[in-house]
C-alpha positions as a Python dict, from the first residue, in 0.01 Angstrom:
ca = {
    (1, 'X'): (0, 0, 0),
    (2, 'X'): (282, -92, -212),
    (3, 'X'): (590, 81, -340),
    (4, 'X'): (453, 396, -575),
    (5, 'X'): (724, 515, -830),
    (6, 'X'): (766, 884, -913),
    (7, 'X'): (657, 1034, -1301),
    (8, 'X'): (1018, 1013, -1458),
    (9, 'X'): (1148, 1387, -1578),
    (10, 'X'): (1306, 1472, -1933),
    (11, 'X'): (1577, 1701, -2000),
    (12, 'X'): (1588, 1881, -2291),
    (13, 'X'): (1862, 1770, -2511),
    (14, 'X'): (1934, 1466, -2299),
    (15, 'X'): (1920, 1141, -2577),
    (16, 'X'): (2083, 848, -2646),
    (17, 'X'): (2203, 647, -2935),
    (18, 'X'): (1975, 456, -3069),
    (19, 'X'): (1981, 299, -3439),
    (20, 'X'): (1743, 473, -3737),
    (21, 'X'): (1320, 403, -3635),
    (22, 'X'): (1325, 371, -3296),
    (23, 'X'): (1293, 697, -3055),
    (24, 'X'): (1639, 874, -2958),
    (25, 'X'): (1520, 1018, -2638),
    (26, 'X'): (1591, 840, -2268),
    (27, 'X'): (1446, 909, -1934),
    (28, 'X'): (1683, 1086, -1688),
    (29, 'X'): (1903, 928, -1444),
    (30, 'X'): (1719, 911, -1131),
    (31, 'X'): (1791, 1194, -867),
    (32, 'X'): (1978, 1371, -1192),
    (33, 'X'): (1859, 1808, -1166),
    (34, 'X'): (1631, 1898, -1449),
    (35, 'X'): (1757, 2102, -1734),
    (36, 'X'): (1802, 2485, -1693),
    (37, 'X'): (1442, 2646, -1844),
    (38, 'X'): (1280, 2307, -1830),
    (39, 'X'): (901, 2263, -1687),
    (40, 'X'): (915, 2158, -1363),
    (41, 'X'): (720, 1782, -1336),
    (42, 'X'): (414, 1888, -1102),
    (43, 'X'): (218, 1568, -1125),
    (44, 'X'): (241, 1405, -1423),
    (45, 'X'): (483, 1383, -1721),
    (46, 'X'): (471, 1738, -1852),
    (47, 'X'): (756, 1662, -2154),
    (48, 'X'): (577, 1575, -2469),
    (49, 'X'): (770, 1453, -2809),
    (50, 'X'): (608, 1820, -2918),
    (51, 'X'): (826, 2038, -2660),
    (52, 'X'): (1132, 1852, -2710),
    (53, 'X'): (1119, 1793, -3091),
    (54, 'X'): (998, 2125, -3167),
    (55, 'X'): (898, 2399, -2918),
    (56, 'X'): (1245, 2414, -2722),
    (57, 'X'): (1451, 2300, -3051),
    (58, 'X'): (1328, 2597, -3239),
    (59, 'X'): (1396, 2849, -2958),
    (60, 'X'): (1775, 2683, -2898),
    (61, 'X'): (1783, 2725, -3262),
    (62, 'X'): (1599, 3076, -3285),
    (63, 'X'): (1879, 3190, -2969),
    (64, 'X'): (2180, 3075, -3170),
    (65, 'X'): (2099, 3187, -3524),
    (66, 'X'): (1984, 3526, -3356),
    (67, 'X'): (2359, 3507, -3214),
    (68, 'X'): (2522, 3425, -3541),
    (69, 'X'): (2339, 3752, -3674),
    (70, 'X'): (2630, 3957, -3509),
    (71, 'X'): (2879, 3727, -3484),
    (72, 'X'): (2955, 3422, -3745),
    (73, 'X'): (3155, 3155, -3580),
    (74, 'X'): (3092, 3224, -3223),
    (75, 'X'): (2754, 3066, -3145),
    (76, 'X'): (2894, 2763, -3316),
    (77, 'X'): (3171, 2727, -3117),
    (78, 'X'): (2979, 2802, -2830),
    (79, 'X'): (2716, 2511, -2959),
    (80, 'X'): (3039, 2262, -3062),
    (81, 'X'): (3178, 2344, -2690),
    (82, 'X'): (2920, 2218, -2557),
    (83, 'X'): (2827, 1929, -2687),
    (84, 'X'): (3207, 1848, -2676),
    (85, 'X'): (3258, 1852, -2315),
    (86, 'X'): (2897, 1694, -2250),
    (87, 'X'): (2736, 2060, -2117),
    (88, 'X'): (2392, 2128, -2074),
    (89, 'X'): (2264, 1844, -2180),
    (90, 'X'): (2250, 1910, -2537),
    (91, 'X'): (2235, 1723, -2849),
    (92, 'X'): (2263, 1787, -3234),
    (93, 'X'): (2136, 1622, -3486),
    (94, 'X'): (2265, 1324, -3640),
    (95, 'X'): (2399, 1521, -3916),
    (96, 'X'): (2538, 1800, -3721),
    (97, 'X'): (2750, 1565, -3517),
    (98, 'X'): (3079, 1707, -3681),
    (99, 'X'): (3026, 2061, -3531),
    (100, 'X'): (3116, 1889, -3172),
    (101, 'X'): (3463, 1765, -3294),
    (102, 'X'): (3789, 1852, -3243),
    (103, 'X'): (3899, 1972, -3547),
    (104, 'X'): (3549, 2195, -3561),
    (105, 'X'): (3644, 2345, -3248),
    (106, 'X'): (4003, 2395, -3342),
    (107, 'X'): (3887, 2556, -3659),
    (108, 'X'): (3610, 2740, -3517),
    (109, 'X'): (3748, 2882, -3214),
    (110, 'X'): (4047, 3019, -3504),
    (111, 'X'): (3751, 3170, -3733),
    (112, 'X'): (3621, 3347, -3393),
    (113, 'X'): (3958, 3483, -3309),
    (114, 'X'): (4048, 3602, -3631),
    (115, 'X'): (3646, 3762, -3693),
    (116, 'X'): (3646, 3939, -3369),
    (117, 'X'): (3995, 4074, -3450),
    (118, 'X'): (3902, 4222, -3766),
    (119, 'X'): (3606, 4373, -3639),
    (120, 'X'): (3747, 4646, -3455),
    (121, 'X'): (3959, 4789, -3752),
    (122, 'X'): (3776, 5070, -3850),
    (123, 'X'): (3632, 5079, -4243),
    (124, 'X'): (3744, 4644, -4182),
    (125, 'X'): (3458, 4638, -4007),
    (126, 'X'): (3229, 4738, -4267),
    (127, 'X'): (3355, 4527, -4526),
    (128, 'X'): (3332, 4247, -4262),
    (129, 'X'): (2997, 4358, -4179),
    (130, 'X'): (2870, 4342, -4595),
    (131, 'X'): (3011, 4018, -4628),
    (132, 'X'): (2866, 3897, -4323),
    (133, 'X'): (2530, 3978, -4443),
    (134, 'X'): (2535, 3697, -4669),
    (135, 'X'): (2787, 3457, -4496),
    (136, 'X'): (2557, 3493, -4146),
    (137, 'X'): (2181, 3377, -4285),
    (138, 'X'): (2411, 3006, -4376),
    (139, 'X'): (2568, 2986, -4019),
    (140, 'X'): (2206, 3071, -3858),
    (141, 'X'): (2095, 2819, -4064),
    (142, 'X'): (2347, 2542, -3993),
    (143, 'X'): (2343, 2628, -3616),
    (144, 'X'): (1907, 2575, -3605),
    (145, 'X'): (1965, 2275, -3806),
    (146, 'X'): (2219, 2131, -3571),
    (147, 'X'): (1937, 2209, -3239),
    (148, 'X'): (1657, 2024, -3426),
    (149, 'X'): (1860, 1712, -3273),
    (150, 'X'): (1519, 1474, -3305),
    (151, 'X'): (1446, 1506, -3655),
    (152, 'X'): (1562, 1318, -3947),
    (153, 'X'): (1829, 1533, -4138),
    (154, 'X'): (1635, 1618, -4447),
    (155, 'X'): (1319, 1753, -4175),
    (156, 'X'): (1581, 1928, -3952),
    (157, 'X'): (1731, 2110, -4234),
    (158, 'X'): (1437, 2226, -4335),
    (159, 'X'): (1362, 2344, -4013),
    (160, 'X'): (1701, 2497, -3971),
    (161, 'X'): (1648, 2715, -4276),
    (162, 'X'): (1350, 2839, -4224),
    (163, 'X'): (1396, 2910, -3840),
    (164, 'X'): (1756, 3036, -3904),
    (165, 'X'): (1847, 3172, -4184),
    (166, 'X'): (1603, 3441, -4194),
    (167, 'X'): (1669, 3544, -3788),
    (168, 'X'): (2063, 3562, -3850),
    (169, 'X'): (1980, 3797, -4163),
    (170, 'X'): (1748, 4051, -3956),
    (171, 'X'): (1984, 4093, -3678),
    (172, 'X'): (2289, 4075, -3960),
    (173, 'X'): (2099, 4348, -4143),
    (174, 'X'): (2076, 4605, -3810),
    (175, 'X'): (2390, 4567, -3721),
    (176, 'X'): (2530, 4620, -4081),
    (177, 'X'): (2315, 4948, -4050),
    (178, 'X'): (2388, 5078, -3728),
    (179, 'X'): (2808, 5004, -3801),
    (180, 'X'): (2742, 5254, -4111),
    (181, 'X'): (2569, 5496, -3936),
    (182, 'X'): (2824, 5496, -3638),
    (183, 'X'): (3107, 5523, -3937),
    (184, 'X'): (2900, 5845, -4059),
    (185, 'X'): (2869, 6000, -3756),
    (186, 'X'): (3172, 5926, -3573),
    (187, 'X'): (3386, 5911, -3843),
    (188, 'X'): (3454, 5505, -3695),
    (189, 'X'): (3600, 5607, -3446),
    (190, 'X'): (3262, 5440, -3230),
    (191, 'X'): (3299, 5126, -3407),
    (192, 'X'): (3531, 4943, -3172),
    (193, 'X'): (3281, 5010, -2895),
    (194, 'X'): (3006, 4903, -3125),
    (195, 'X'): (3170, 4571, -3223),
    (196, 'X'): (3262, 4454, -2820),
    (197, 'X'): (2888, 4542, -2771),
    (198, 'X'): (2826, 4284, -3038),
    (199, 'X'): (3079, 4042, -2906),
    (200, 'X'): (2893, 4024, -2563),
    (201, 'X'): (2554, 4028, -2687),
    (202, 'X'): (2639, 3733, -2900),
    (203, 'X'): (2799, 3500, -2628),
    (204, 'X'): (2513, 3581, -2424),
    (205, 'X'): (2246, 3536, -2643),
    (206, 'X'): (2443, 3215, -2714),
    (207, 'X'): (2437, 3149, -2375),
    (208, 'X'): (2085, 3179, -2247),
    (209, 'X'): (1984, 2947, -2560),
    (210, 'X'): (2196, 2692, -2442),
    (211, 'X'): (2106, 2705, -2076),
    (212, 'X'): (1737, 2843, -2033),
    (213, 'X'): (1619, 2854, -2433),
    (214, 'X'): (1254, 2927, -2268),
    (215, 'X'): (1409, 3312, -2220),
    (216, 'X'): (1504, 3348, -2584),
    (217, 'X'): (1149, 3491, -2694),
    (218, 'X'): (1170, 3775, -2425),
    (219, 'X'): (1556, 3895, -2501),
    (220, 'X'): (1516, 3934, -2831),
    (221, 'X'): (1186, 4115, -2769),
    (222, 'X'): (1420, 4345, -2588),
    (223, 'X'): (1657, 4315, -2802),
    (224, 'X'): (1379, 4420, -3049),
    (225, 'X'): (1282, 4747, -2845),
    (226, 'X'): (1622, 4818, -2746),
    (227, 'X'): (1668, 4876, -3143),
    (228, 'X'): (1343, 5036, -3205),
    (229, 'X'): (1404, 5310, -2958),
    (230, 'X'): (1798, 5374, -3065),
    (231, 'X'): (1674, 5437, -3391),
    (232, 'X'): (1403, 5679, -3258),
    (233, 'X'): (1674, 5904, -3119),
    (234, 'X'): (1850, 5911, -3376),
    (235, 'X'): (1571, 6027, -3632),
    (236, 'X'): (1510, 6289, -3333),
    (237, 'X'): (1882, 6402, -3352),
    (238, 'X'): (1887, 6430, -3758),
    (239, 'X'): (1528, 6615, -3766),
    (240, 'X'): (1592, 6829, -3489),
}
């Protein structure tokens, strides 16, 4: 019997140049590990166009603009860092190619600095917080648009709108109300602790979209609940 070859694997994110018409995606480099959250290839070729174009676009873009929803600039420069330095396997789209280079990063990782900063000033913080209500729906957008890396850049804007501008303004929108009711009832003196809870939940969130994007539906589920119950006990505390 002769030689059989083994079903070739796709990673997620992993694509090559190619010119405008013909497909951007390449098979992986023999004996190269499958990306983080990927299927596993049990028989047969389990990566469709679908799952790459859309299903695992939209939840690397769903992760990130859910990240940008409490912090503006990080989740980009998370997303620009890695497609910098080659991590992950990911890819942007076409248009989106600027948000991996140098001067992005330089300018970004400034923006995150200065954000984070200014978010632990009491009564700052809600001003910040206002403004980013408005300024966070466009970076959810722009950072869903950048993950839809297979589509043409009229489609993946599109996509990247309506996939991230509306996630970024939910979580924008709790967090905007939960800093004011900390400022009420702590006088803002909570606030800082409030705002490095929002700095870690955004690199993480950041981070599990970029490594395992299949986990994004079930942490912001808890994320969801997490919410839901906090603002259960605090109706309890007022009423009772």
């Amino acid at each position: 019997m002769g030689d059989v070859t083994p079903p070739k694997v796709r990673a997620f994110g992993d694509f090559g140049t190619c010119s405008r018409g013909a497909s951007p995606r390449r098979e992986r480099r023999a004996g190269a590990p499958a990306r983080p959250g990927s299927v596993p290839d049990v028989g047969g070729d389990p990566y469709t166009p679908a799952m790459d174009t859309w299903l695992l676009a939209a939840l690397l873009g769903l992760g990130l603009a859910a990240a940008t929803g409490l912090r503006t600039f990080l989740p980009l420069l998370m997303l620009g860092t890695a497609v910098h330095f080659g991590l992950f396997g990911i890819a942007l789209n076409e248009s989106m190619q600027w948000v991996g280079s140098t001067g992005a990063l330089a300018a970004l990782a400034i923006a995150t600095v200065v954000e984070i900063g200014a978010d632990l000033v009491p009564l700052v913080d809600n001003v910040l917080s206002a403004v980013a209500t408005v300024v966070r729906p466009v970076a959810g957008a722009l950072a869903a648009w950048a993950a839809f890396a297979d589509l043409d850049p009229a489609m993946a804007a599109l996509a990247g709108i309506v996939v991230g501008a509306p996630t970024a303004m939910a979580v924008s929108t709790v967090q905007t109300g939960t800093r004011a009711a900390s400022t009420v009832t702590t006088a803002g003196l909570g606030n800082p602790a409030l705002s490095l809870l929002d700095d870690l939940l955004s690199f993480v969130t950041s981070l599990i979209a970029l490594v395992v994007p299949l986990l994004v539906v079930p942490l912001l589920a808890g994320f969801a609940w997490a919410v839901h119950r906090g603002y259960r006990g605090l109706s309890r505390l007022r009423t009772g």
